[in-house]
C-alpha positions in Angstrom: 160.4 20.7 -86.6 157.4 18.1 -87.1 155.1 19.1 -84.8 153.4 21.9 -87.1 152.7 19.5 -90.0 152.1 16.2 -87.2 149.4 18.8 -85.5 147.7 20.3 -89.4 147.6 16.3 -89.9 145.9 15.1 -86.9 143.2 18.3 -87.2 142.5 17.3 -90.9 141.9 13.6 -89.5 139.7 14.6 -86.6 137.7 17.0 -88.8 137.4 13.9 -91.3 135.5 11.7 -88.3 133.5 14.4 -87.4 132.3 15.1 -90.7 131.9 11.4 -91.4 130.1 11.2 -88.3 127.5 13.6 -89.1 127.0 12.1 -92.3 126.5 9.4 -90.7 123.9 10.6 -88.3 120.2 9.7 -88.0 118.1 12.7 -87.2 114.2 13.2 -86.9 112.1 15.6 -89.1 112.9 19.4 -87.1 108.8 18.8 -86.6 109.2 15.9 -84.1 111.2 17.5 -81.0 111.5 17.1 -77.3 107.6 17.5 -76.0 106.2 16.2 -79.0 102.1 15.7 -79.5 101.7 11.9 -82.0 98.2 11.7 -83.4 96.0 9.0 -82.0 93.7 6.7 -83.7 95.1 6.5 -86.8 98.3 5.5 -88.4 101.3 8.0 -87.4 104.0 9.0 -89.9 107.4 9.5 -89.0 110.2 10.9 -91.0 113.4 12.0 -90.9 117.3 11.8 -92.6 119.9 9.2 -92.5 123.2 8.5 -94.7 121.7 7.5 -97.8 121.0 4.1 -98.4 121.6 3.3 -94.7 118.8 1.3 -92.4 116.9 3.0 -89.7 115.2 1.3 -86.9 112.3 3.7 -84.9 110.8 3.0 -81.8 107.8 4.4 -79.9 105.5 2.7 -77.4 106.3 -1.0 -78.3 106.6 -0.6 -81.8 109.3 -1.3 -83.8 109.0 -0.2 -87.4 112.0 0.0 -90.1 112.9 1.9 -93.1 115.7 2.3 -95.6 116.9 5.9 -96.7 116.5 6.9 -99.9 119.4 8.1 -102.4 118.9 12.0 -101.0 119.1 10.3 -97.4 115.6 10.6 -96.6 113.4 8.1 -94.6 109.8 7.3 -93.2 108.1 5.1 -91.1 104.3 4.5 -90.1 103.5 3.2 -86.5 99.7 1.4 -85.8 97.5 3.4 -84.5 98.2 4.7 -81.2 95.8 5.0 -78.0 95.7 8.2 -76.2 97.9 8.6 -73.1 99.2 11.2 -71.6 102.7 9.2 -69.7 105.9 10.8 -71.5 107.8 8.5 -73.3 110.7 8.3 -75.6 110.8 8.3 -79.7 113.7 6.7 -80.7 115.6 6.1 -84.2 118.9 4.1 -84.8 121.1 3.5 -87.6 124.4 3.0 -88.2 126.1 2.5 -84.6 124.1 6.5 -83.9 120.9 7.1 -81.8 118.6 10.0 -82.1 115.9 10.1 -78.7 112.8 12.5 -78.5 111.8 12.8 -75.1 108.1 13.8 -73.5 106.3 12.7 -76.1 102.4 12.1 -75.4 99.8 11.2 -77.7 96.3 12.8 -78.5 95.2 15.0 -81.1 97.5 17.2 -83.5 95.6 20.0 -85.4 97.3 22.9 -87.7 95.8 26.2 -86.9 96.4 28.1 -90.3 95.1 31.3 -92.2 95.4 34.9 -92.1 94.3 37.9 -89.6 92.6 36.3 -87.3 94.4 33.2 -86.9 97.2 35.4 -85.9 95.5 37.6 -83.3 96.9 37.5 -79.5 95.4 35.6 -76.9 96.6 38.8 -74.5 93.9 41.1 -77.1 91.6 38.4 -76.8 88.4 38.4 -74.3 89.5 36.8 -71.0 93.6 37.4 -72.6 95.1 38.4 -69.6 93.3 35.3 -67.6 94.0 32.3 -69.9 97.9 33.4 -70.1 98.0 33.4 -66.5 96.7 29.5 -66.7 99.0 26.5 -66.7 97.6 23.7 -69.1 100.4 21.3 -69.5 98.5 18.8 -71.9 98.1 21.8 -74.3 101.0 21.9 -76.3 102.1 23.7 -79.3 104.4 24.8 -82.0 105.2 28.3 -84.1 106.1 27.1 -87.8 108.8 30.6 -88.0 107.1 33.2 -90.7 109.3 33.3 -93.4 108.6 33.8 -97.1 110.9 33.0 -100.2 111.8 30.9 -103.2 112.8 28.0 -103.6 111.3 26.6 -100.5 113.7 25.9 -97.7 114.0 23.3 -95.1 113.8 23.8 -91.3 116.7 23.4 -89.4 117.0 21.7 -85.8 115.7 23.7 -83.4 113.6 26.2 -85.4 110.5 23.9 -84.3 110.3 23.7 -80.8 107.3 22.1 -78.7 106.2 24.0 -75.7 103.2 23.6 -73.0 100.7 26.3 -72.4 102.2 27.5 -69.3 102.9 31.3 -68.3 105.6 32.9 -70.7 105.5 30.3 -73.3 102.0 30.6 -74.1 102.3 34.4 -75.6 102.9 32.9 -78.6 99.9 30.6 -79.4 97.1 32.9 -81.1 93.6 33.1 -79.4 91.9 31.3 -81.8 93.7 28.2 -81.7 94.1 28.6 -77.9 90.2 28.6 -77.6 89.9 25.7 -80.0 92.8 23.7 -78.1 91.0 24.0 -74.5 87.7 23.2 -75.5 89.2 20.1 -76.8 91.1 19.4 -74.3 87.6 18.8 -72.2 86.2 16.6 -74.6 89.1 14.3 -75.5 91.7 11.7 -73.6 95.0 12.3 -74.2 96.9 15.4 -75.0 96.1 18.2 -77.9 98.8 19.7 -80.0 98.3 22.5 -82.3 100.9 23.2 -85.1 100.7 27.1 -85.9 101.2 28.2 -89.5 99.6 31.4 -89.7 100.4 34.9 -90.8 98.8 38.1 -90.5 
């Protein structure tokens, strides 16, 4: 007889924590994911959302910096400037009993390849296409901003950003021009190059 309303209570409870706990959640920009390129030589800006009002404590190659959310739950912190390296390591933010960890992340130069036409034209139509897809360059790394028009302006979600290294398959998507400025790059500088691709034809 009281199992029925015993079960209904216990769901309503457990859906409770689990919507507290996401709440409660600290979670990076969608921009900074798993393979991640952080600008060197300068100072670094790095942002995300918490519970509002709640402290949030970020961590990337031996810096420590904190910030406080605002009233809409959003936060920011700026790291030194950061030296070039290519060894993978870990961005990390924690608040509130909850951890959020970005994994691979290197550090080099980050670059937005945006325009029209020709920013958006194939490697695979480009000259040499067919060779440079067929090239692994691991230190190359990139991301498609998704084209999408509209009003008002929406926010990305997690997981419509997603790093990925030139390598066979992946690298259909990065457009030749910004390939071609990415690899010439990549022979003058240390570190790693990531190019954020904004573009639509």
């Amino acid at each position: 007889m009281y199992l029925c309303p015993l079960i209904l209570h216990m769901a309503v409870w457990l859906a409770a924590l689990v919507s507290v706990a996401e709440l409660c959640a600290v979670e990076f920009s969608p921009v900074f994911g798993d393979g991640a390129v952080l600008q060197a030589g300068m100072a670094v800006n790095v942002w995300g959302q918490a519970e509002p009002g709640a402290k949030v404590t970020v961590t990337f190659a031996g810096q420590e910096k904190q910030a406080v959310s605002d009233k809409e739950g959003r936060w920011k912190v700026q790291f030194d400037p950061l030296e070039p390296s290519t060894e993978p390591r870990t961005l990390t933010a924690a608040s509130a009993g909850t951890t959020k960890s970005i994994g691979n992340v290197v550090v080099g130069e980050v670059w937005i390849a945006s325009g029209q036409s020709n920013m958006v034209w194939p490697l695979a139509k480009s000259e040499g296409g067919a060779a440079n897809l067929a090239r692994s360059l691991p230190l190359l790394r990139f991301v498609v901003v998704p084209r999408e028009a509209g009003l008002p302006p929406q926010p990305f979600t997690p997981g419509q950003l997603a790093w990925r290294s030139f390598i066979p398959g992946a690298n259909r998507e990065l457009a030749a021009v910004a390939f071609h400025f990415a690899e010439s790059l990549l022979r003058e500088k240390d570190g790693a190059i990531g190019i954020i691709q904004s573009s639509v034809g």
